[in-house]
C-alpha atoms as a printed R data frame, in Angstrom:
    type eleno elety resid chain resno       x       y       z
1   ATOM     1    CA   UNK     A     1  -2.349   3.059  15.169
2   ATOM     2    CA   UNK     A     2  -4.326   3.362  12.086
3   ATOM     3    CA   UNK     A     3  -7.636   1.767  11.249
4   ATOM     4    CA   UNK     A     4  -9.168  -0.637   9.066
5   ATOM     5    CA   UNK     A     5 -11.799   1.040   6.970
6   ATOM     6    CA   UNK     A     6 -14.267   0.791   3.999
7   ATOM     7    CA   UNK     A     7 -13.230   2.759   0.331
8   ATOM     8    CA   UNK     A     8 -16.591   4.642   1.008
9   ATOM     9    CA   UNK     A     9 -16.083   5.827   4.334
10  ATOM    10    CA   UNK     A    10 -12.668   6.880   3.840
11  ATOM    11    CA   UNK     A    11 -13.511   9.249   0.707
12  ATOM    12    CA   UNK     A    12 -16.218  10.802   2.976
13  ATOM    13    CA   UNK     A    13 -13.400  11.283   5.566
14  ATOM    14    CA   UNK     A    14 -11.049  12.617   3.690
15  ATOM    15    CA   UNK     A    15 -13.325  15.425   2.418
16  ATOM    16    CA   UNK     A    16 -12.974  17.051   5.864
17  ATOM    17    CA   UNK     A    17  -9.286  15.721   6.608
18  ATOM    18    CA   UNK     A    18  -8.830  17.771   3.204
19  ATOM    19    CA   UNK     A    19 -10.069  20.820   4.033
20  ATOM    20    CA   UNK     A    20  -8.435  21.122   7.257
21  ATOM    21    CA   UNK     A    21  -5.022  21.489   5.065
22  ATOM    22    CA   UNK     A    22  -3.696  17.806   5.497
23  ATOM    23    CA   UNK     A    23  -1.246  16.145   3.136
24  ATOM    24    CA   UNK     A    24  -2.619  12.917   1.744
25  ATOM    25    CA   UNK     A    25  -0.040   9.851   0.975
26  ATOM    26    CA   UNK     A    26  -1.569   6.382  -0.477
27  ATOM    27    CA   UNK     A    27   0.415   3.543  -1.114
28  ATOM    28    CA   UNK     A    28  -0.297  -0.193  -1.826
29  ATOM    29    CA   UNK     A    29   0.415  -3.603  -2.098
30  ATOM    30    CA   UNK     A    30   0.276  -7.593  -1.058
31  ATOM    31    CA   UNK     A    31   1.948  -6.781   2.175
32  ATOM    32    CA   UNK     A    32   2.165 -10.829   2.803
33  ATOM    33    CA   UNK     A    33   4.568 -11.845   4.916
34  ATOM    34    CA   UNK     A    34   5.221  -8.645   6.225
35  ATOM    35    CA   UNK     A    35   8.809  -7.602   6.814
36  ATOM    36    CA   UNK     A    36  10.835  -5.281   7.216
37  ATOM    37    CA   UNK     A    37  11.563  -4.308   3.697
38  ATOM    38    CA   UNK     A    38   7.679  -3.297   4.151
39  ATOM    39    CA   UNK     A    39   8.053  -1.449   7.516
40  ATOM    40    CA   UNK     A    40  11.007   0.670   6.880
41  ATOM    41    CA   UNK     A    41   9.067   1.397   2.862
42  ATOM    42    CA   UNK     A    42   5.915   2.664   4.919
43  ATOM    43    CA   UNK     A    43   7.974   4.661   7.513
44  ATOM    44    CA   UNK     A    44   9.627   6.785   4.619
45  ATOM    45    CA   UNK     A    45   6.404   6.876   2.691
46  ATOM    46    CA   UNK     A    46   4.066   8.459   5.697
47  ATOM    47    CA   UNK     A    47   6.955  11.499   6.209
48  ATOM    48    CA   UNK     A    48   6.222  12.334   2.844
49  ATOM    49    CA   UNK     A    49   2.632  13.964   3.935
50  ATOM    50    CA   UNK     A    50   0.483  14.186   7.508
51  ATOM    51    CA   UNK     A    51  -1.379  10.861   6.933
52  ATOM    52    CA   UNK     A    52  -0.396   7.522   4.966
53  ATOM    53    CA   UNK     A    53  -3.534   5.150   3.662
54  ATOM    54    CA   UNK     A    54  -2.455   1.801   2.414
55  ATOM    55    CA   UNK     A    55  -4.659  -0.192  -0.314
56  ATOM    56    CA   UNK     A    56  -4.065  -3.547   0.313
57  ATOM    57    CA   UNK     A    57  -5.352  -5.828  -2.563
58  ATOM    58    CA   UNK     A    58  -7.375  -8.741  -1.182
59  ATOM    59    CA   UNK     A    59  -6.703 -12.421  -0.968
60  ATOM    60    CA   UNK     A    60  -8.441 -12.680  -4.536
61  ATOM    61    CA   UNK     A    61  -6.296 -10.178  -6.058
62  ATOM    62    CA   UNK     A    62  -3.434 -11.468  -4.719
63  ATOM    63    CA   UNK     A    63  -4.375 -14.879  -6.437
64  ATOM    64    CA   UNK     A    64  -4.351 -13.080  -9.493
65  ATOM    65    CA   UNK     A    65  -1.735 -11.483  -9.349
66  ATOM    66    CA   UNK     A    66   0.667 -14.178  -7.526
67  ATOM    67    CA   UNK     A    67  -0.966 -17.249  -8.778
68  ATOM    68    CA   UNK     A    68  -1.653 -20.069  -6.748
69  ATOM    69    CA   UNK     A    69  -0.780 -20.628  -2.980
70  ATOM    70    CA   UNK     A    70  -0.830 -17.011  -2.504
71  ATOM    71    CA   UNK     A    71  -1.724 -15.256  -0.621
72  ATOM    72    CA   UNK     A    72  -0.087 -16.928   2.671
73  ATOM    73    CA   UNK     A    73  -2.057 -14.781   4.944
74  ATOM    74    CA   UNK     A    74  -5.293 -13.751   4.924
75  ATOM    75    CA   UNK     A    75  -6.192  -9.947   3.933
76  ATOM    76    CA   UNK     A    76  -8.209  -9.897   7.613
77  ATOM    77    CA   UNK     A    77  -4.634 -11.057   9.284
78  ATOM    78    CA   UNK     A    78  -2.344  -8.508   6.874
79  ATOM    79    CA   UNK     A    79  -5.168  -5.363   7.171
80  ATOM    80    CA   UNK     A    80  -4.631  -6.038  10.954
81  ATOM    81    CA   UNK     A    81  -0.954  -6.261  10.985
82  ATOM    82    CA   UNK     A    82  -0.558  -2.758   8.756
83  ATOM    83    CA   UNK     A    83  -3.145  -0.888  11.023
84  ATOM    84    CA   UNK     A    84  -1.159  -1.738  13.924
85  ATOM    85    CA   UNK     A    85   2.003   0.231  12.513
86  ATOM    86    CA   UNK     A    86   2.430   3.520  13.839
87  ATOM    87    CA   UNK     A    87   3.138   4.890  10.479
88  ATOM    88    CA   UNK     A    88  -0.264   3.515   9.302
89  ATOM    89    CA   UNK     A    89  -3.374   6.042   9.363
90  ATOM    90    CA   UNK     A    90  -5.832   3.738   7.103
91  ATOM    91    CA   UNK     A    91  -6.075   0.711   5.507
92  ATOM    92    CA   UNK     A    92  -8.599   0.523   2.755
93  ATOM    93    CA   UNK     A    93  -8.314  -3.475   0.952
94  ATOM    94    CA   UNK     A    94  -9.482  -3.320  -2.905
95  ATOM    95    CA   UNK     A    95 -10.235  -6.131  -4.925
96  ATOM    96    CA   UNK     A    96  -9.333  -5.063  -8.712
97  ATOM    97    CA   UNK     A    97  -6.358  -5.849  -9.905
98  ATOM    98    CA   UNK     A    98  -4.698  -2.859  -9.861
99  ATOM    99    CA   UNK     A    99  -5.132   0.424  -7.421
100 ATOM   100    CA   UNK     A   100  -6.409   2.709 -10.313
101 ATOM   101    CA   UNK     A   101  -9.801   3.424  -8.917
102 ATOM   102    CA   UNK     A   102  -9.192   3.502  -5.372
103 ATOM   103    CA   UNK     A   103  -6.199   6.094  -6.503
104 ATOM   104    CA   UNK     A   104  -9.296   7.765  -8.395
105 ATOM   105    CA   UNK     A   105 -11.369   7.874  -6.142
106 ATOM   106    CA   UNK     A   106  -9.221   8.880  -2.957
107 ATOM   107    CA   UNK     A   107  -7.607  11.395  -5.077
108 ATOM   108    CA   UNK     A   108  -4.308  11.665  -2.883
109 ATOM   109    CA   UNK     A   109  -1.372  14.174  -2.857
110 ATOM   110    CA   UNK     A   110   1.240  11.603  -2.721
111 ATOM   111    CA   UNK     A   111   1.648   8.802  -4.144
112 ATOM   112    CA   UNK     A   112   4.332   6.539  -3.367
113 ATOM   113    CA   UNK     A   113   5.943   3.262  -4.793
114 ATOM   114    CA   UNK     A   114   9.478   1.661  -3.856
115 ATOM   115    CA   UNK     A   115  12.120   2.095  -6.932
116 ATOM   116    CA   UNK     A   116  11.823  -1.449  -8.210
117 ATOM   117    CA   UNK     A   117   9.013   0.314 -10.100
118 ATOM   118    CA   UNK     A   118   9.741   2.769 -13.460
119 ATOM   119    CA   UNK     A   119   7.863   6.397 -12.953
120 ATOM   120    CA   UNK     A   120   6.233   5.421 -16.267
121 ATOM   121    CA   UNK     A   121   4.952   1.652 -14.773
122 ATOM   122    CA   UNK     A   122   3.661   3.304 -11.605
123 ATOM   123    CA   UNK     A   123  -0.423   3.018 -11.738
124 ATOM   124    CA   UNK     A   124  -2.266   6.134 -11.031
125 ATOM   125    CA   UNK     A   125   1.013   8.521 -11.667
126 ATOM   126    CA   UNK     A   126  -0.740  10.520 -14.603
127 ATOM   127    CA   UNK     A   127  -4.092  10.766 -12.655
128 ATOM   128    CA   UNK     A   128  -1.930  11.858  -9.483
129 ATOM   129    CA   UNK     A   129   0.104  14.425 -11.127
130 ATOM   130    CA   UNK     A   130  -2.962  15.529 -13.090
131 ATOM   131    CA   UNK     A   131  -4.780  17.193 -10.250
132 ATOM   132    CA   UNK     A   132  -1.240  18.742  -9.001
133 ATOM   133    CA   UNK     A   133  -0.380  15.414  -6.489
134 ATOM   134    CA   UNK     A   134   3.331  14.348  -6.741
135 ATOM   135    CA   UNK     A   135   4.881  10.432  -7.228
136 ATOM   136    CA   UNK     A   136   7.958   9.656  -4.875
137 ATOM   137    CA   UNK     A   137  10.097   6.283  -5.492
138 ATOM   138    CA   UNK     A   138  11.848   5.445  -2.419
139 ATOM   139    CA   UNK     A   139  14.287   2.806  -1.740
140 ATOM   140    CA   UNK     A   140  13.597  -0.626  -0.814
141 ATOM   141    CA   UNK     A   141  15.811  -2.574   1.587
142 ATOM   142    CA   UNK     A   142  18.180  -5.215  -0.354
143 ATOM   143    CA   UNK     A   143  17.103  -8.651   0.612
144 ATOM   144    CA   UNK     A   144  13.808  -8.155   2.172
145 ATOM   145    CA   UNK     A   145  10.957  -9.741   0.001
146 ATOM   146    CA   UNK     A   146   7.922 -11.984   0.553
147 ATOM   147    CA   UNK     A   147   9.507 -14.109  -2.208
148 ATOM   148    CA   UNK     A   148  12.791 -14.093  -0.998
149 ATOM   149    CA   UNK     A   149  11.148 -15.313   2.532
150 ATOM   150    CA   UNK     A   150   9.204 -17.964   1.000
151 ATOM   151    CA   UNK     A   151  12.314 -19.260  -0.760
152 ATOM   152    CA   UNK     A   152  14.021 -19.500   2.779
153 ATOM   153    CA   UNK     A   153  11.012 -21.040   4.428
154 ATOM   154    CA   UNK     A   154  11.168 -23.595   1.373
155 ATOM   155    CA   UNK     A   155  14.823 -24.768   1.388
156 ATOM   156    CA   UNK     A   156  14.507 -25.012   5.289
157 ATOM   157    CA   UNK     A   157  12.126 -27.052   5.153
158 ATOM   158    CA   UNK     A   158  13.814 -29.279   2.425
């Protein structure tokens, strides 16, 4: 199980996880509603290095990005949920809009994305593949969204 940490602590950690030859993989996202479209993502991300850090954007993030009513849980409730996945070494939550500095800052060797995303669209790719790190797309599972949920949740409810 992986552990809910702070961006500053984590960069300090990963100095030393670093240097002891490990293989760095970040990904990140909502995560709301989590399913298992997100599971089975975060599975094949973390086999693509020795530990997987997820930057989950927080509830005002979200907002911005998702407009309003979003997000539907709390980032204390969806940090939880993702440390508690065995595939899940860190979660750091960030508040900008986008990844970029985190990405920056935690300088990992993978970055990962699911293929909905364009190599061109994904943020951080140049920054990654400028200090020799590599961008994977992997598949997402047809069906699975937090949108597609919501829509379910709505028409069942009338």
């Amino acid at each position: 199980m992986g552990e809910v940490v702070a961006r500053e602590w984590l960069k300090t950690e990963l100095e030393g996880i670093r240097a002891r030859g490990a293989k760095v993989v970040f990904t990140n996202g909502c995560f709301d509603l989590l399913h298992r479209g997100h599971v089975e993502y975060l599975k094949e991300a973390r086999e693509f290095g020795d530990l997987l850090i997820v930057g989950l954007n927080s509830d005002g993030s979200v907002r911005r990005l998702k407009g309003k009513g979003r997000p539907y849980v709390p980032e204390e409730d969806r940090a939880a949920v993702l440390s508690a996945l065995e595939c899940v070494d860190y979660v750091c939550v960030f508040d900008e809009d986008t990844p970029l500095r985190l990405i920056q800052e935690l300088r990992p060797a993978v970055l990962v994305k699911g293929k909905d995303y364009e190599p061109a669209d994904v943020v951080g790719a140049e920054e990654v593949k400028g200090w020799g790190g590599e961008v994977r797309l992997v598949d997402l599972v047809p069906h699975r969204s937090t949108t597609e949920m919501a829509e379910r949740i709505a028409r069942a409810r009338g």
